[in-house]
N, C-alpha and C positions, 0 to 999 in steps of 0.2 A: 604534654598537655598545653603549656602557651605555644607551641608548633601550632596544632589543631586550633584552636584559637584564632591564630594570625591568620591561618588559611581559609577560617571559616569567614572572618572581617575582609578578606581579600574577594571572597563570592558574591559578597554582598553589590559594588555597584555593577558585575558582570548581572547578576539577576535583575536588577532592576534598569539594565537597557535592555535586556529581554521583555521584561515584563511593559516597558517602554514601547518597544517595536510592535508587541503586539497591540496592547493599547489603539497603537495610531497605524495598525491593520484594520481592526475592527472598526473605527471611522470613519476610514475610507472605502472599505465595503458597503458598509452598512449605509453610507451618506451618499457617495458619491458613483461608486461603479455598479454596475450588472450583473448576475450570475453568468460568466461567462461558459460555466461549466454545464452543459446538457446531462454529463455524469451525474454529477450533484443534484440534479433535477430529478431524475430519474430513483434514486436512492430515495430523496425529500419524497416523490409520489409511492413509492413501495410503500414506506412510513405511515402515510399517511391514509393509503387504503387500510393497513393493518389497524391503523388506532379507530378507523370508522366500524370494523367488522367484515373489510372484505380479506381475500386473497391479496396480497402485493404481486404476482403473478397476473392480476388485472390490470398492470402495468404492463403496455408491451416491448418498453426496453426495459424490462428488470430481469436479471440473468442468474441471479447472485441466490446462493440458500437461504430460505427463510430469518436464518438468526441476524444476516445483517439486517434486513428490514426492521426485524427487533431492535437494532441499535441505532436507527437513525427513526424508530417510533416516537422518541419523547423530545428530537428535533421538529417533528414534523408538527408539535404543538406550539411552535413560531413560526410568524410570519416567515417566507421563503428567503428571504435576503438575511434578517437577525439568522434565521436555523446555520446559513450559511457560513455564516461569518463564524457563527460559534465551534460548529463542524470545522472549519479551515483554523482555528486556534487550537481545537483538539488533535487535531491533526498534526497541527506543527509543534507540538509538543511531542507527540511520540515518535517522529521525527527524531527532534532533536536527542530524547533520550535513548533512540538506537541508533545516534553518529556518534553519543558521548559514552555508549557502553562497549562498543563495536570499533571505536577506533583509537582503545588508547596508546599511549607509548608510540602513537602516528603522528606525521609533520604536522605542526598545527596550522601552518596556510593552506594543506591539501584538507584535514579534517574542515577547516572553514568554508572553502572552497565548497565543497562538499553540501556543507552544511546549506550554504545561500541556495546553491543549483536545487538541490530536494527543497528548500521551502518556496521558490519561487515558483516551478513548476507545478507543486502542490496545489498555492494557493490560487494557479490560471485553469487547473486540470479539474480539481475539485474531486478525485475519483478515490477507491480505498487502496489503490497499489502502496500508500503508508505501511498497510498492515501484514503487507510479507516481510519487511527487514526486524519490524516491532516484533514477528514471531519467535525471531531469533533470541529475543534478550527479557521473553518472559519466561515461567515455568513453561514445561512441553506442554501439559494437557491445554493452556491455555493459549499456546503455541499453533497447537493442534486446530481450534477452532480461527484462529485468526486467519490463517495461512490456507485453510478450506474457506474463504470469501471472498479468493476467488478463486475456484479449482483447479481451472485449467492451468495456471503456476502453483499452487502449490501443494498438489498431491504428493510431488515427489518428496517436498519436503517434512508433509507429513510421517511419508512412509520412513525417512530417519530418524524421526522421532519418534514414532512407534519402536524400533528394532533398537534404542537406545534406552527406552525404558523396561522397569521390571515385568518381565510378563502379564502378570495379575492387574497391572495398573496399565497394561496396554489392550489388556482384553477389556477392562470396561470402558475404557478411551474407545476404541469401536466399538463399543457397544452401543455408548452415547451418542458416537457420532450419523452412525447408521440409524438410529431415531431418527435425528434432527434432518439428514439427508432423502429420509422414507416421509417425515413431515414436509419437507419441499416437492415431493413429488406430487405428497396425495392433495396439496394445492394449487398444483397446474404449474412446479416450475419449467421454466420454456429455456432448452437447449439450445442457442442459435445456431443456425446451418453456416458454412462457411459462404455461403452464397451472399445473403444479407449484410455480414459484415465483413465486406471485402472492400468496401471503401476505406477505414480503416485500419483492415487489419494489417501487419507488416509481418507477422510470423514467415517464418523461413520454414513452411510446410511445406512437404512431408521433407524434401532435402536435407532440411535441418537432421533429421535421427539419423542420417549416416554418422557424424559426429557425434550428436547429442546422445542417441542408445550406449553404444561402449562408455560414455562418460556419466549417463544416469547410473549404469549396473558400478560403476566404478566407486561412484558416491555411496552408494548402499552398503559396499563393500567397507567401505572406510567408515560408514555412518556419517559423511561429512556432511552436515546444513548450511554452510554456505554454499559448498560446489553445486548440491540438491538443487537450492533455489535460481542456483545463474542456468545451471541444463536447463531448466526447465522451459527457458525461452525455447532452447536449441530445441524441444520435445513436443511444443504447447502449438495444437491446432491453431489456435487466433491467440492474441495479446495486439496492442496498440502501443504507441510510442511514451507514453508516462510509466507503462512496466519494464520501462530497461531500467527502473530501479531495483528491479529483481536481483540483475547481473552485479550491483555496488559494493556485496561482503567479498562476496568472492574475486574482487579486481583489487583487493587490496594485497592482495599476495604478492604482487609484482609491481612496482611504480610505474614504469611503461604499460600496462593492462588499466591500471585505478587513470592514469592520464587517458587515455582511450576513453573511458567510460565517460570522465568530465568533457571532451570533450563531445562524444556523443550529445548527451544530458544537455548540453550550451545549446546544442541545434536546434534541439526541441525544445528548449524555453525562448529560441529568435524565433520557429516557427509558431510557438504559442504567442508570443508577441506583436507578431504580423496581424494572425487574427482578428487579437484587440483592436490593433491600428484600425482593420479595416472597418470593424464595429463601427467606429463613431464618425456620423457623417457628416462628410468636409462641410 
């Protein structure tokens, strides 16, 4: 009992440099910088056609099923930069609690490590690639719907979460889901061609399923959700460079494979940085 106690008094100032940082995020967005994120943009106008009565499908980069537009509807009642800023807190919150659910009894300079790499990319990328790791460390059914926002990564890992739950409670899980998926069609959702998004895209299509298929069927076999979600690049028509969060459960099996990944993840938060740079004129 005074164990629990001291541990829980020990939480205390780790929380409140959290709640610290974010604090003086939301400052500096909200005051100071741009939406650098077109993704975020793009989400924010889904939203916001949804709350007036339209289609978010009248959106012509919105790719995503209807239920995200749902969830960035009662951002899109803030101005675009506050919506932002609040999005990228919520964000970095679920984050943090699938590196703190997802990596215990791990180094704690790689778990931190870890930790900065996903929030800073996040907070320059603005996109929902958050919510494939998040699917991993809530219940399935809620799993289920997260990890379908964005399809093309994480079907696969639906499909283990289906074949891991009870029957009865996977047959109304598609049943729901195939609703909500027959609701984004019959609102005009727009498939992108690989032609469009080849600026870009980085998928390693079609080459990729020489490796990625035997290692999709392999995951299914084992039920495994993290291997699910790292194939998936190896599988996935398009993705861009903020979805190699995809591949971060499953790099952790091996330290040489989780090092790889950091330093991937490094590249793409100097190449998100460049951008910035270039934004603001000399």
């Amino acid at each position: 009992m005074m164990m629990s106690i001291y541990n829980a008094r020990r939480l205390q100032p780790g929380a409140a440099v959290v709640l610290g940082v974010g604090a003086a995020l939301v400052i500096v967005m909200v005051s100071f910088l741009p939406s650098f994120s077109g993704d975020f943009h793009d989400f924010y106008m889904a939203g916001h056609l949804l709350m007036t009565g339209h289609s978010p499908y009248e959106w012509p980069r919105y790719y995503s099923p209807v239920w995200v537009a749902v969830g960035f509807a009662p951002l899109a009642l803030l101005p675009e930069r506050p919506a932002y800023a609040a999005y990228t807190l919520i964000s970095l919150g679920g984050l943090t609690v699938s590196v703190w659910r997802l990596t215990r009894g791990q180094s704690r300079a790689l778990v931190l490590l870890t930790l900065g790499l996903l929030w800073l990319v996040q907070i320059l990328a603005g996109n929902i690639d958050w919510l494939l790791p998040t699917a991993l460390v809530v219940p399935s059914l809620a799993g289920i719907w997260l990890a379908l926002a964005k399809p093309q990564l994480g079907w696969l890992l639906v499909a283990v979460l289906l074949l891991r739950m009870p029957r009865r409670k996977a047959a109304v899980s598609v049943g729901a889901v195939a609703v909500g998926l027959g609701l984004s069609y019959l609102l005009g959702w727009n498939v992108p061609d690989l032609e469009s998004v080849r600026l870009w895209n980085i998928a390693p299509w079609p080459w990729g399923l020489l490796v990625g298929g035997p290692l999709a069927i392999w995951s299914l076999v084992r039920r495994d959700r993290e291997l699910a979600l790292g194939v998936s690049l190896l599988i996935s028509p398009y993705w861009q460079r903020p979805s190699l969060i995809a591949a971060w459960p499953a790099s952790m099996r091996a330290r040489w494979l989780w090092l790889a990944w950091i330093a991937l993840m490094a590249l793409v938060l100097i190449e998100n940085l460049s951008l910035i740079v270039g934004y603001f004129p000399r």
